[in-house]
C-alpha positions in Angstrom: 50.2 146.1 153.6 51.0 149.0 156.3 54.4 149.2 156.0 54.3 148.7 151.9 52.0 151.8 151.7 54.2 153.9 154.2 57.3 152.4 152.2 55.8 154.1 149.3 54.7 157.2 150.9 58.1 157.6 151.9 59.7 157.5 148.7 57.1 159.7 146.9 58.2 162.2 149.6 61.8 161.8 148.8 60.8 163.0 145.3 58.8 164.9 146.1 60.7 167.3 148.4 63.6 166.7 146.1 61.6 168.4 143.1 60.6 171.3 145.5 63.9 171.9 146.6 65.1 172.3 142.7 62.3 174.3 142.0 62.8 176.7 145.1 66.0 176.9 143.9 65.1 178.0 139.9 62.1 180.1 140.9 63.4 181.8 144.7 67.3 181.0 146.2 69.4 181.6 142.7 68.4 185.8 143.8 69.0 185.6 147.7 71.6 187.0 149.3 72.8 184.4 151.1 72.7 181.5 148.5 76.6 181.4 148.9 75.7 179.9 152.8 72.4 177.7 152.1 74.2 175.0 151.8 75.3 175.2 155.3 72.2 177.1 156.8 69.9 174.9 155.2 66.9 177.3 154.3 65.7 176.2 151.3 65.4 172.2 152.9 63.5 174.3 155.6 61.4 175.8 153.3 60.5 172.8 151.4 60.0 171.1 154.1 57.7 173.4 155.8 55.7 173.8 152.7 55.1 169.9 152.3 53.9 169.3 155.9 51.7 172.3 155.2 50.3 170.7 152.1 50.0 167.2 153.9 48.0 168.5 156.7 46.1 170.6 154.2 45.1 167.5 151.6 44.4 165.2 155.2 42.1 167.9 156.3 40.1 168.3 153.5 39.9 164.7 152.4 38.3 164.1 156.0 36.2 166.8 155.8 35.2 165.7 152.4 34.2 162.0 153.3 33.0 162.9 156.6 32.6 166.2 158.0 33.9 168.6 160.0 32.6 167.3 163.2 34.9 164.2 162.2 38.1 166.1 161.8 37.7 168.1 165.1 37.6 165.1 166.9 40.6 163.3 165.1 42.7 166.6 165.9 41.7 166.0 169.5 42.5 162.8 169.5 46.0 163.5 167.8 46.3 166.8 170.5 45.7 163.9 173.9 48.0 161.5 172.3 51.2 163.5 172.5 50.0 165.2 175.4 51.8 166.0 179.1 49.9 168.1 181.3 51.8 170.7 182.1 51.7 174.0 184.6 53.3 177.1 183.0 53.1 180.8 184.3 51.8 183.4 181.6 52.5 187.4 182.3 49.4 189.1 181.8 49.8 192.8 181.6 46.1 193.4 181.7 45.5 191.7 185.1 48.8 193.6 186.3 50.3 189.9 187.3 50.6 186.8 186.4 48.1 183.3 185.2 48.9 179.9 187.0 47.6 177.4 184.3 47.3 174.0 183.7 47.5 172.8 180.2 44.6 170.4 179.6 42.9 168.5 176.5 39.3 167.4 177.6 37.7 167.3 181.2 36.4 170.4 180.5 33.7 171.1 183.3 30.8 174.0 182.8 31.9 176.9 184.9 36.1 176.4 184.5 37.9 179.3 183.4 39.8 178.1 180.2 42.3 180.0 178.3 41.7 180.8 174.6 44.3 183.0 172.7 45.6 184.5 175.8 42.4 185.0 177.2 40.2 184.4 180.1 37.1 182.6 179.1 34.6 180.8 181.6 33.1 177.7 179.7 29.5 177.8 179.4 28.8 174.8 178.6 30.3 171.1 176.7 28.8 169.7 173.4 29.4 166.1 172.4 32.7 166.5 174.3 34.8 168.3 172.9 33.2 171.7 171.7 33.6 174.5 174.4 30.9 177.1 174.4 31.9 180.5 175.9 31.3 184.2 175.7 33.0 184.5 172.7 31.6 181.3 170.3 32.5 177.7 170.2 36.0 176.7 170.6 36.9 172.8 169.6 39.1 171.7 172.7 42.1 171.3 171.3 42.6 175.2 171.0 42.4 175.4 174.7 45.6 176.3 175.7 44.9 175.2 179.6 42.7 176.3 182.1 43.4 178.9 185.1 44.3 177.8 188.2 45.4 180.9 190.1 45.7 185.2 189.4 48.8 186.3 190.5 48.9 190.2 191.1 50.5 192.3 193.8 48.2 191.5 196.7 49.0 187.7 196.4 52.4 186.3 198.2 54.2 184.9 195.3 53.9 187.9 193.3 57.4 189.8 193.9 59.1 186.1 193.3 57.3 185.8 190.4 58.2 189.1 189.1 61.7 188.7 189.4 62.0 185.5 187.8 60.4 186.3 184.9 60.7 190.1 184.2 
């Protein structure tokens, strides 16, 4: 029954993104300049396939959120963000701080008092709710937003900073 109904997804897709692609092609790429190369840059098979992941996530979402709520959905994206997850450690330049952020990416764990990293910035978490909502400063943040927490300020006082700088300036 599984692989039946993804069989059929499948080919519904096929059409699906083959009727986009002819109707990108009437309504948008007959007038662009570089319809003589499509064929060999592919945009319009980017575009159409862009716009029907878009719409997929988009119909998921609101189904979900329909028959359940939006608690539910929050924590089926979390689950979905921990399943294809590595932690990682990646250095971010941070002008404001006249250095650099050690950070650690991370998906839950979070403990009251960390300092997590939201849309580039520093935010301590105030507190946890049901696991996966982060409260800060600045409003509740589901956990999968998080883009890591900080593990170290890098600015000119600290040892690593000049090797830092001139790897990645």
């Amino acid at each position: 029954m599984i692989k039946e109904t993804i069989q059929e997804f499948k080919s519904k897709c096929v059409r699906s993104y083959q009727k986009l692609l002819k109707s990108l092609d009437e309504k948008y790429c007959w007038r662009c300049p570089q319809r003589v190369t499509r064929d060999r840059i592919g945009c319009r098979e980017a575009d159409a396939w862009v716009r029907m992941r878009e719409a997929l996530d988009d119909a998921i979402k609101f189904y979900i959120i329909e028959e359940r709520d939006e608690d539910f959905l929050h924590r089926i994206l979390q689950r979905i963000h921990e399943k294809g997850f590595e932690a990682k450690i990646f250095i971010m330049k941070k002008p404001e701080l006249n250095g650099f952020m050690v950070v650690r990416e991370k998906s839950s764990g979070f403990k009251k008092g960390e300092n997590v990293i939201i849309n580039d910035k520093i935010l301590k978490v105030e507190d946890v709710e049901k696991g996966y909502i982060i409260k800060t400063s600045e409003g509740s943040h589901p956990s999968y937003k998080i883009q890591g927490i900080l593990l170290d300020t890098i600015n000119k006082e600290h040892p690593l900073y000049k090797y830092f700088k001139k790897i990645i300036l």
